[in-house]
N, C-alpha and C positions, 0 to 999 in steps of 0.2 A: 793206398797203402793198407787200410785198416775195410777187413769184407766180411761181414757175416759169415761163420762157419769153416773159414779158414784159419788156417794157423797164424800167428804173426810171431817170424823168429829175427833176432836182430842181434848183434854183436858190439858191444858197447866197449871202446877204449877208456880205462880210467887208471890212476897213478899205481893203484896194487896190481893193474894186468888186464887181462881184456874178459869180459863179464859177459855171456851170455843169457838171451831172456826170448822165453818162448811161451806161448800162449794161448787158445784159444778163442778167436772173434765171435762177439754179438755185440749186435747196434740195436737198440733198444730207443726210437724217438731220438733225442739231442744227447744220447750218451751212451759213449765208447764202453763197451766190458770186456774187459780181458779174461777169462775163466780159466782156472786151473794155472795159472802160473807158475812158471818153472824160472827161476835165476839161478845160473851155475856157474863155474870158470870155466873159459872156453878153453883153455886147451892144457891146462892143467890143474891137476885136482888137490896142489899146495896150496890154491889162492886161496886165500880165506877173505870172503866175501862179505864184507861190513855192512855198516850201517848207510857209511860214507858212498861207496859204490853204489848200493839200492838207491838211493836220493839222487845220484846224477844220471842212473838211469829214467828212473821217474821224472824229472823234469825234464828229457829230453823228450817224452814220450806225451808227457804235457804238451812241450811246445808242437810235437805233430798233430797231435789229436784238434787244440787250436787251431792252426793252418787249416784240416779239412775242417773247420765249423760246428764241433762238438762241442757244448757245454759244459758236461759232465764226464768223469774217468771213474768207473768204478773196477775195481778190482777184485778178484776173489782164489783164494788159494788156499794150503796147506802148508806151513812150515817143514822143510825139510830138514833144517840143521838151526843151532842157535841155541839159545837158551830159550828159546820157544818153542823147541822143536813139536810137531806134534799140532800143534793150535793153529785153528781156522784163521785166515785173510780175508776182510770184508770189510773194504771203505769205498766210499765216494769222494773224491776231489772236486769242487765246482773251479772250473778252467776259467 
């Protein structure tokens, strides 16, 4: 699922609508990077995309990364909309 230098795009169902999240991979030793991360609504641009949404995204993403034997989730991005708009993404999850 998750390849060095590929993209990882995936479509997440949750109660406001359906969440898209796209990516780009690096495996770095025991831990997944998601670079440049994108979350948006997948097929319409009312949804407004919470907090609540990101979080069930994220834990699913959790649970893959687990399965293939990753330790670590780091993510790194740019806010695109929010009251954060503008400001850098850059955590580590230990799985």
């Amino acid at each position: 699922m998750f390849v060095t230098g590929r993209l990882f795009e995936h479509i997440f169902k949750t109660v406001a609508g359906e969440v898209g999240l796209l990516a780009e991979v690096e495996i770095v030793a025991d831990t997944l990077w998601l670079k440049d991360i994108a979350v948006y609504p997948a097929h319409s641009n009312e949804l407004h995309i919470g907090q609540t949404e990101v979080k069930k995204c994220l834990r699913q993403i959790e649970e893959w990364a687990r399965i293939e034997g990753f330790r670590r989730l780091r993510i790194t991005g740019t806010r695109m909309s929010g009251a954060s708009k503008g400001r850098s993404v850059d955590f580590t999850r230990v799985l």
